[in-house]
C-alpha positions in Angstrom: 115.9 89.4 105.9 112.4 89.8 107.0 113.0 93.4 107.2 114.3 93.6 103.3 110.8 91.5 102.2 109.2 94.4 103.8 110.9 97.6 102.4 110.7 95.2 99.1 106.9 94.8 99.1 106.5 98.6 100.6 108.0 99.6 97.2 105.6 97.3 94.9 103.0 99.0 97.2 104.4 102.2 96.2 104.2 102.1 92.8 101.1 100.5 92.5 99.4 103.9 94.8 101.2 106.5 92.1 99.7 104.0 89.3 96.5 104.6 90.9 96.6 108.6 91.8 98.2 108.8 88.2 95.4 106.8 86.3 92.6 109.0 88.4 94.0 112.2 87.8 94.7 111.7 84.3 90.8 110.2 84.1 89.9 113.2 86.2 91.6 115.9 83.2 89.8 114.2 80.2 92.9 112.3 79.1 93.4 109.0 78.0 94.1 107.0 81.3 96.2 104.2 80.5 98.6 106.3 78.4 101.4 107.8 80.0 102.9 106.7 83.2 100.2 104.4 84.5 101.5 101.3 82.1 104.9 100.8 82.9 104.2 101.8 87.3 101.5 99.0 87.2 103.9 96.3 85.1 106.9 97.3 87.6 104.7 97.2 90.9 103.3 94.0 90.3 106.2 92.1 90.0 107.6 93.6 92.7 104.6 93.3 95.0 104.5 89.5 94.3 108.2 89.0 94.8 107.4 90.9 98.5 104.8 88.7 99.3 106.6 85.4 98.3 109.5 86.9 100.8 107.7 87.5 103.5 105.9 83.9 103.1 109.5 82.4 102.7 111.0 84.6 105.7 108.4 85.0 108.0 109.9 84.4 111.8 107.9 81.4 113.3 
């Protein structure tokens, strides 16, 4: 299970990165930054990043 919290959180990391690349190229071209795909990658990854964290708290071998 601790493996799954990882893959899980790697994903919310995931998204969060093409957010970021996304938001600076489309800063980088002269376009409106938060338009496009950066909204809806950021409102996915966080979830998911928070729900990675909470399950590697809850499943962390001791």
């Amino acid at each position: 299970m601790f493996n799954a919290s990882l893959v899980v959180l790697g994903v919310g990391v995931l998204f969060l990165a093409i957010a970021g690349a996304v938001f600076r190229v489309r800063a980088i071209a002269n376009l409106r930054p938060w338009n496009g795909p950066v909204l809806p990658l950021v409102v996915l990854g966080l979830p998911i990043f928070a729900v990675g964290l909470a399950l590697i708290y809850f499943n962390y071998p001791r």
